[in-house]
C-alpha positions as CSV (number, residue, x, y, z in Angstrom):
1,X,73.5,-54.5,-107.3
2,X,76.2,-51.9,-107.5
3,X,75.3,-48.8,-106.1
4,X,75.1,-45.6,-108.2
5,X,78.5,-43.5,-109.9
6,X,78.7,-40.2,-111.5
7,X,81.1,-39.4,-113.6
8,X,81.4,-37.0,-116.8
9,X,81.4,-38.5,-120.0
10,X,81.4,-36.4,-123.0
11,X,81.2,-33.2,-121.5
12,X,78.2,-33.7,-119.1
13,X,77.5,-35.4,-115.8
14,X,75.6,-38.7,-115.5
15,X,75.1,-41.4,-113.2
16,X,75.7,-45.1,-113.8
17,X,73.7,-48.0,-112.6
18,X,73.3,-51.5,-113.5
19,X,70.1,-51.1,-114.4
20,X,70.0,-47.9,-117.2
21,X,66.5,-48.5,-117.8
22,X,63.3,-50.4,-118.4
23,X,59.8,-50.0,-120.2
24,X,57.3,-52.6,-120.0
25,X,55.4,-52.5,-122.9
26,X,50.9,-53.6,-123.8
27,X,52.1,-57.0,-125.0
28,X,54.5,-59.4,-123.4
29,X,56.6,-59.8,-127.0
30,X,59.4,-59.4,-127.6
31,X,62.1,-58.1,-125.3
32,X,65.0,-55.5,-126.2
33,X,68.2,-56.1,-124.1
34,X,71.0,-53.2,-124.9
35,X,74.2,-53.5,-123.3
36,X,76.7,-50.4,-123.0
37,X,80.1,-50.5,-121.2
38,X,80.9,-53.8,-121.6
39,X,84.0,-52.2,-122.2
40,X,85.2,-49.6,-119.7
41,X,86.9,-47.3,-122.2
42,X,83.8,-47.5,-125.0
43,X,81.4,-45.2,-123.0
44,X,79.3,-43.8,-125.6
45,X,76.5,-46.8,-125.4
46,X,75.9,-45.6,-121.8
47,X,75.2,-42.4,-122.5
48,X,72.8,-42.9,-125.4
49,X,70.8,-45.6,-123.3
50,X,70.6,-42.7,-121.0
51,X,69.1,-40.2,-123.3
52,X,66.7,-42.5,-125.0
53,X,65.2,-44.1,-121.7
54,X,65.1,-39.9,-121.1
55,X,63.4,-39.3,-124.3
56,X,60.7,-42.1,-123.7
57,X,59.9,-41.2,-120.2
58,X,59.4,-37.4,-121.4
59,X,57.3,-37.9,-124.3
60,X,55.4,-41.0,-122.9
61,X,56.0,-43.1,-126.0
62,X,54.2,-46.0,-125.7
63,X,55.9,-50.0,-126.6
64,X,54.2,-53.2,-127.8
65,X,57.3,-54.6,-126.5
66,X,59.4,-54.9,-123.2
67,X,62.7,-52.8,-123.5
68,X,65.9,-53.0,-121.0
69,X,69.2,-51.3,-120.7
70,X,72.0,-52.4,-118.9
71,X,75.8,-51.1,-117.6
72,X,78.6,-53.2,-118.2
73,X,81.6,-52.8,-115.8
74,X,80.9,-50.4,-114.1
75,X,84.3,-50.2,-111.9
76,X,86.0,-49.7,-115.3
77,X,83.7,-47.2,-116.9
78,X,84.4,-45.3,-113.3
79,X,88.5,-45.4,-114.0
80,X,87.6,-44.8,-117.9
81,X,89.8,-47.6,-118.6
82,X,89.1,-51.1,-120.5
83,X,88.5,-53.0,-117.9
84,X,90.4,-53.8,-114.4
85,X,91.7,-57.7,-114.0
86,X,90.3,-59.2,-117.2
87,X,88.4,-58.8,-120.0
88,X,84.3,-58.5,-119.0
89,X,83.7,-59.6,-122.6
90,X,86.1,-62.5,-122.5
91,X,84.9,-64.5,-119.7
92,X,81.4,-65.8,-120.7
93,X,82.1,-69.3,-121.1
94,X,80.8,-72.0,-119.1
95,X,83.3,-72.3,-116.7
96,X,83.6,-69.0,-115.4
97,X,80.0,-69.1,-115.5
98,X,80.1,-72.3,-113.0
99,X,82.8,-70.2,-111.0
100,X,79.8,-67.9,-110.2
101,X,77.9,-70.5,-108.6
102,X,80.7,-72.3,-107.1
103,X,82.9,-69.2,-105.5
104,X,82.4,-66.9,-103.0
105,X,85.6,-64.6,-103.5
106,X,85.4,-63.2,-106.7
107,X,87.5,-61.0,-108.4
108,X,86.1,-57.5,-109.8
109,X,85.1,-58.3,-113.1
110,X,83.8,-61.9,-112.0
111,X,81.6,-60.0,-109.2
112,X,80.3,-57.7,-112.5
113,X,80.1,-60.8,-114.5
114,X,77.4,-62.2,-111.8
115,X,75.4,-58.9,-111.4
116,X,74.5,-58.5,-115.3
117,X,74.3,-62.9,-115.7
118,X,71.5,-62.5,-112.5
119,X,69.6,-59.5,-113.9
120,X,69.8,-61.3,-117.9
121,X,68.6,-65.0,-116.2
122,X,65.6,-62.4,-114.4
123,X,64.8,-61.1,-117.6
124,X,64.8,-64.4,-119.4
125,X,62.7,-65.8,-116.6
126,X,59.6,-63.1,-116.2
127,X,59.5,-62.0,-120.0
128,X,58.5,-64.0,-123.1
129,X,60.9,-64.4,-126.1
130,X,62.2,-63.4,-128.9
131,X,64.7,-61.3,-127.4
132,X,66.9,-59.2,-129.1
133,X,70.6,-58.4,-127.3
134,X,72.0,-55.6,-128.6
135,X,75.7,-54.8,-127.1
136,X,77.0,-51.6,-127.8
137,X,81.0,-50.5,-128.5
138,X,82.9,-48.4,-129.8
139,X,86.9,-48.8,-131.2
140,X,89.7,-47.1,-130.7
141,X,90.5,-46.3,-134.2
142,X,88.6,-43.8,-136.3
143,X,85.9,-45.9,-138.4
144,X,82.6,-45.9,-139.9
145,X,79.6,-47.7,-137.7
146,X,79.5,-51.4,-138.6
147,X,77.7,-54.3,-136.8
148,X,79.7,-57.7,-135.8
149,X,77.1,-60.9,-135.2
150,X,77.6,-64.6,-134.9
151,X,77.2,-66.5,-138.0
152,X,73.5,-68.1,-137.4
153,X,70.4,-67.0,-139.8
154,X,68.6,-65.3,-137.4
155,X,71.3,-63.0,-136.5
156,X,71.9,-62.4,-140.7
157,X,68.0,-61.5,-141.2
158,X,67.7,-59.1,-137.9
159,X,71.1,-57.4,-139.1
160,X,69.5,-57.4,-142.5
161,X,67.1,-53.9,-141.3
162,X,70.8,-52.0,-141.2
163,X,72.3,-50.3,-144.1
164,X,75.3,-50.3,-142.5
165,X,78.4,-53.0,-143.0
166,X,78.1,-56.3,-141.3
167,X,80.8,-58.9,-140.2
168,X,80.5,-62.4,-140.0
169,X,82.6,-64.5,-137.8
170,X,84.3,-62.9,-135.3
171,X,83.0,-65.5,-132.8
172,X,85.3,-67.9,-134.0
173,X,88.7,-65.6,-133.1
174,X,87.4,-64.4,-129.9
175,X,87.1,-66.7,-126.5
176,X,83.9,-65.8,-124.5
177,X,82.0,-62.8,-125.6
178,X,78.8,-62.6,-124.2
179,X,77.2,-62.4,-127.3
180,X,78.4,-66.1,-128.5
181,X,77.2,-67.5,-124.8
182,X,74.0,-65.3,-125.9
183,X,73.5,-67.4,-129.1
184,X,74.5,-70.7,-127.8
185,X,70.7,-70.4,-126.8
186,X,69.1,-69.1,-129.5
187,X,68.8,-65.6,-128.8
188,X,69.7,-62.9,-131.7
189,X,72.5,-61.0,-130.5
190,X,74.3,-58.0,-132.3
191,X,77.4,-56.3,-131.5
192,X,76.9,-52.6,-132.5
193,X,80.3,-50.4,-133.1
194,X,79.2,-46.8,-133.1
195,X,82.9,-44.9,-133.7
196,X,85.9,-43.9,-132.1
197,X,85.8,-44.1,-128.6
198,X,86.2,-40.3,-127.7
199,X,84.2,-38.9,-130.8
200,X,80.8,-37.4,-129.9
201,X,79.3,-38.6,-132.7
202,X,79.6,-42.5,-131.1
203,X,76.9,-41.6,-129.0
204,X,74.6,-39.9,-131.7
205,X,74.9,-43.5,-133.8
206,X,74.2,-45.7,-130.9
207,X,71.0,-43.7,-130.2
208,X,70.0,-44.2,-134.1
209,X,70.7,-47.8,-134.1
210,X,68.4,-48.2,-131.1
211,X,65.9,-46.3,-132.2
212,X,66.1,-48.2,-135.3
213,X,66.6,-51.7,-133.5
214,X,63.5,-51.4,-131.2
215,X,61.3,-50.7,-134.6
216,X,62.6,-53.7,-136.3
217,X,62.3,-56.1,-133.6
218,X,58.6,-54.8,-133.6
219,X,58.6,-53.2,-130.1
220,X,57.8,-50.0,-131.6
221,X,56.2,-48.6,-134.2
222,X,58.4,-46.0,-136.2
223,X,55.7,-43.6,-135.5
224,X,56.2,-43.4,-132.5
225,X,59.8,-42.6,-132.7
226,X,61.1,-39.1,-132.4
227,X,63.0,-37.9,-135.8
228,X,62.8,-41.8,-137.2
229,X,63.5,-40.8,-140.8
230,X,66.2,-38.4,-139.4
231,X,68.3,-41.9,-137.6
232,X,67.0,-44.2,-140.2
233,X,69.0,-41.4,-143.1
234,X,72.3,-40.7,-140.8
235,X,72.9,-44.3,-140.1
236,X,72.5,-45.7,-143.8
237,X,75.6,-46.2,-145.2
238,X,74.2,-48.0,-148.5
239,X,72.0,-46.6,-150.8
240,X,71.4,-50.7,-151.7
241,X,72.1,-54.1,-150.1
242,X,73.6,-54.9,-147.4
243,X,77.6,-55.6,-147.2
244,X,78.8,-58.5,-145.7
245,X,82.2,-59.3,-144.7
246,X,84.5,-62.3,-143.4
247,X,87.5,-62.7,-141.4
248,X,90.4,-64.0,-143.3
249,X,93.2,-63.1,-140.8
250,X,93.8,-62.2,-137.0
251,X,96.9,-61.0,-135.7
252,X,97.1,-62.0,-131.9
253,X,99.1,-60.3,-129.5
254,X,101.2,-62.7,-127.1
255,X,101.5,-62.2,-123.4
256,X,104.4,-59.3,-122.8
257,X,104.6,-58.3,-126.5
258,X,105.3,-55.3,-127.1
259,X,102.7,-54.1,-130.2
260,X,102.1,-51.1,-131.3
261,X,100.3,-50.2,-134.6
262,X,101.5,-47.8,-137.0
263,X,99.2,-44.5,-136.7
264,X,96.9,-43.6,-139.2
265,X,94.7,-46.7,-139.9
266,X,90.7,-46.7,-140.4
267,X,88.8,-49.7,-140.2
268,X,87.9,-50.5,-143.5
269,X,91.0,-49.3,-145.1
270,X,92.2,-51.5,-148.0
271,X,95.5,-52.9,-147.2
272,X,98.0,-54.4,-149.2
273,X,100.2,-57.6,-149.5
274,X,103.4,-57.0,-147.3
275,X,102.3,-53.4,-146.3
276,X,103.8,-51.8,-143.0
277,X,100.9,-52.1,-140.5
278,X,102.3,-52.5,-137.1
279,X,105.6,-53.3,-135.1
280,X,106.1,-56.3,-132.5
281,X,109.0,-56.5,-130.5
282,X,110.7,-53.8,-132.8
283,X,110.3,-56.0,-136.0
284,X,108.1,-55.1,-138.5
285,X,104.8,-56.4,-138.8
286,X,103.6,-56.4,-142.4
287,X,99.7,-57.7,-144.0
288,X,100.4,-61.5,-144.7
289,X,97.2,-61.0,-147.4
290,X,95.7,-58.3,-149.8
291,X,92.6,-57.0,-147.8
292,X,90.5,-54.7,-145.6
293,X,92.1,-53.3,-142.3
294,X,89.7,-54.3,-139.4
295,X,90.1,-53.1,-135.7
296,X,93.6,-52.0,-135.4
297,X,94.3,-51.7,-131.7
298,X,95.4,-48.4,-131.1
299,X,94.7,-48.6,-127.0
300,X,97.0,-50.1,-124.3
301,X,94.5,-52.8,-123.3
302,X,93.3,-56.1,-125.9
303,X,94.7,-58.9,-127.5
304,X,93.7,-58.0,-130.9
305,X,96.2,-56.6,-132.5
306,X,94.2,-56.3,-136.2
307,X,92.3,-58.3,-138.5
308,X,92.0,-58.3,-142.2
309,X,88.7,-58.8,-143.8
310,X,87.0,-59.3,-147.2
311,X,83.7,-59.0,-148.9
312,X,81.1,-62.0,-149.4
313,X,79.7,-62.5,-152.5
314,X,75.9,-61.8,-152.8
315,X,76.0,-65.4,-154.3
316,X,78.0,-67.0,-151.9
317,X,75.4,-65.7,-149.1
318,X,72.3,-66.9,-150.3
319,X,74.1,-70.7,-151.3
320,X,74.8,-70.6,-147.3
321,X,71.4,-69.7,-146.3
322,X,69.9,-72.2,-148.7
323,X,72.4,-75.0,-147.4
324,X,71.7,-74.6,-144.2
325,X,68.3,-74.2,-144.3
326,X,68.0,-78.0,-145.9
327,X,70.4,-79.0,-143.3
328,X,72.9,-79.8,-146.6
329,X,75.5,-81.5,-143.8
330,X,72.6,-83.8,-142.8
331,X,72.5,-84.4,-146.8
332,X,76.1,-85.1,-146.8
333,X,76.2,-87.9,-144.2
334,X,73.7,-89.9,-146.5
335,X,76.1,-89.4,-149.1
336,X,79.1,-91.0,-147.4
C-alpha cells in the first residue's frame, strides 16, 4: 500500500492513506464503502472521511454494520491536481482491469487503480453483503449538492433517503467509472457531489451525507449519530419528493481542443435554446436544446465539457419501475 502523505487541505494538516478508516461493526451486515479523491483536485471527501472516522473513534459510537473509507489517487491528491496520466475514474473497465493481472510495469494511476481494486476484492471477500459504495466529489463550478447513480432500482430506492437532486444516467456518457464496474455486480453505488471544489462547505455536506448514508443503509442507528437532525436539515434541499433528472445532451471535448466555458455558470442553471455557453476553437459554442446547465467544466483537466439535463416526470418514474419490475421487455418478445 502506498505509504502515508501530509498535505494541507482546507486550511489544516492531514495525512493521507489508502486506507482512511475502518469500523467493524456487532453484526456482519451490511458494509459501507466511501471513496474520496478519486479525483485529485476534489479533496473535500478525504477530509470528511477523516473527521467522521475521528468523531467515531472519540465518542465510541457503536455500528451494526461494517464501515470503510478509502483514498483515491493519492499521487494526485499530493500535486492537488486531477489526476497525473489518466483519468482514475475512467479506467475501470475490464480490460484495464485484466492489465492489472497481466502487467508488471504499470503506469501511476494503473499502480492506484490495483491498490484500491485489491483492498475492494478484500472487502468483498471477508464481509457479507449488501454493500453500499459511496464515491465522493466535488465540481469545479459553484453548485448545489446533488447525487449521480446508475440507472438500476436499487440504486433509485437507496438514493430515495436524500432530499437532495438525483441524476439518472450519466453511466451511459462516461467510459469506466468505478461506480458502473461497481454495479455491473449488483452492488448500490452512489456518486455524491458535495460543492465546489475549493469551498469549505464541500467538506461539511460530505460529512452529512455520510452520516446520513450509514443510517439508511442500517449500519447505524440515527441515535447514535452526533447532531443527526442537524445533517439530516442542512442537506435537505426538498421540503417534498425527491427530483429526478435525465441527461439529454453532452458536449465532449476532442483531443487538443481548445474549450473554455464562459464564466459564471451553476449547475442547475436553466439554459436556453442557442444561448452562449462556451467557446471551442474560438467559435462559439451555443445550448443545441432548452434545459438545465449540468457540470460545466471550468478546470484544465476532463473531457466533459457540459451537459444539459431535464426533469422526469413523477409519472414517467414509477411506469419504469413498474416495467421493469415485470421484466415488460421479457413481455415484449412474446409479443413479436
Amino acid at each position: 500500500m502506498s505509504r502515508p502523505i501530509e498535505i494541507e487541505s482546507f486550511q489544516e494538516k492531514i495525512f493521507i492513506q489508502r486506507i482512511i478508516g475502518s469500523v467493524q461493526g456487532i453484526k456482519e451486515s451490511p458494509t459501507v464503502i466511501a471513496i474520496g479523491g478519486i479525483h485529485g483536485n476534489e479533496r473535500a471527501g478525504v477530509n470528511a472521511l477523516i473527521k467522521v472516522f475521528k468523531t467515531i473513534e472519540e465518542q465510541d459510537i457503536q455500528f451494526s454494520g461494517n464501515f470503510y473509507g478509502i483514498s483515491g489517487n493519492i499521487a494526485a491528491l499530493a500535486e492537488n491536481i486531477r489526476f497525473q496520466n489518466v483519468d482514475l475514474n475512467r479506467i475501470w473497465t475490464k480490460e484495464e482491469i485484466l492489465k492489472l493481472h497481466l502487467e508488471d510495469d504499470l503506469e501511476i494511476e494503473s499502480q492506484e487503480q490495483n491498490e484500491i481494486y485489491t483492498f475492494l476484492k478484500e472487502i468483498l471477500h471477508i464481509e457479507n453483503g449488501p454493500f453500499y459504495f459511496l464515491d465522493l466529489h466535488t465540481t469545479s463550478s459553484d453548485t448545489q449538492p446533488f447525487i449521480t447513480i446508475s440507472d438500476s432500482l436499487n440504486n433509485r430506492k437507496f438514493s430515495s433517503n436524500f432530499s437532495i437532486p438525483t441524476v439518472l444516467g450519466i453511466e451511459e456518457y462516461l467510459e469506466g467509472p468505478l461506480l458502473t464496474y461497481l454495479n455491473e455486480y449488483g452492488h448500490i453505488a452512489l456518486g455524491f457531489e458535495a460543492g465546489q471544489h475549493e469551498k469549505e462547505v464541500s467538506v461539511d455536506n460530505c460529512i452529512a451525507f455520510l452520516w446520513l448514508a450509514l443510517v439508511a443503509s442500517n449500519c447505524l442507528q440515527k441515535e447514535a449519530v452526533p447532531k443527526y437532525s442537524f445533517y439530516q436539515h442542512n442537506l435537505s434541499l426538498f421540503k417534498e419528493q425527491q427530483v429526478f433528472y435525465k441527461i439529454d445532451y453532452r458536449h465532449s471535448i476532442k483531443p487538443f481542443e481548445n474549450f473554455k466555458m464562459v464564466s459564471g455558470f451553476r449547475n442547475f442553471q436553466k439554459i436556453s435554446k442557442r444561448e452562449l455557453l462556451a467557446f471551442s476553437n474560438q467559435k462559439e459554442v451555443v445550448a443545441p436544446i432548452d434545459g438545465e446547465l449540468f457540470m460545466p467544466l471550468y478546470q484544465p483537466k476532463g473531457d466533459d465539457g457540459f451537459f444539459i439535463i431535464s426533469k422526469i416526470s413523477r409519472f414517467w418514474l414509477s411506469l419504469s419501475r413498474f416495467c421493469r419490475k415485470i421484466q415488460f421487455h421479457h413481455v415484449l418478445k412474446l409479443l413479436l
